[in-house]
N, C-alpha and C positions, 0 to 999 in steps of 0.2 A: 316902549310902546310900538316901537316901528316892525319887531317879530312878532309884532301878531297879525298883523297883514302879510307877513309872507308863512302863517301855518294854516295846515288845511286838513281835513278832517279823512284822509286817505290811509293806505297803510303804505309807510316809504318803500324807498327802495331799496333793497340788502349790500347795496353796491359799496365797497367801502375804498375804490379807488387803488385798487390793486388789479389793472384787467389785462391778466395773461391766460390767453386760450391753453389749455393744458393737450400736449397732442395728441393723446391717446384716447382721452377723455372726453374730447371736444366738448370739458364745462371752462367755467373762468375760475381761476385760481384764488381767486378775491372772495367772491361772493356765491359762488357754486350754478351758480345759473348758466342754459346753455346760451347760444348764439339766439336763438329763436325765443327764446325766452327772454332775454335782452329786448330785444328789438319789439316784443309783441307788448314791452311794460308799459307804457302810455297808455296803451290801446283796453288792459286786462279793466278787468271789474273789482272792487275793492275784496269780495270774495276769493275770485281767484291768485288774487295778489294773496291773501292769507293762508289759501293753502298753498300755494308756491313757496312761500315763507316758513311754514310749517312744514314742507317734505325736506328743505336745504341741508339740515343738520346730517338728513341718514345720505347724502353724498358723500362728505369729510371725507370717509373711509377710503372713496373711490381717489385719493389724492396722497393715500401715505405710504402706497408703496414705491420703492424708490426705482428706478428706471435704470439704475446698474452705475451710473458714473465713471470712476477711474478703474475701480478694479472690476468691473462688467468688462470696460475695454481691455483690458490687461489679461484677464481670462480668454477672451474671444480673439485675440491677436497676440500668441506668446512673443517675446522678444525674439529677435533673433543674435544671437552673440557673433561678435566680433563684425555685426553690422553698423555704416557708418552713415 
């Protein structure tokens, strides 16, 4: 009985506790939303919350290319032999 005093008839929040700013992207890796969009959630109107909600899915995309890792580095600074 006691969750129903803390539900509320809003649309939640997409957050799912994963909040790494992605750097190129400047969205969060978690939940796709930006910094601005973060910070304005309290503030939105439960409409606006819904389409906010509704556009996150078509970000994904902006998150799956890969940023080069070892072998980005390994192309862009050939070894040099016989250094130590």
């Amino acid at each position: 009985m006691m969750d129903d005093i803390w539900s509320r008839d809003e649309v939640q929040s997409p957050c799912v506790k994963i909040c790494v700013v992605h750097p190129t992207e400047r969205i969060c890796t978690g939940c796709l939303r930006s910094i601005d969009e973060i910070a304005a959630w309290s503030r939105m109107s439960n409409e606006a919350r819904a389409a906010l909600i509704d556009e996150l899915p078509s970000r994904e995309g902006l998150l799956k290319k890969r940023r080069g890792g070892r072998d980005a580095r390994l192309k862009a600074k050939p070894p040099v032999l016989g250094a130590k």
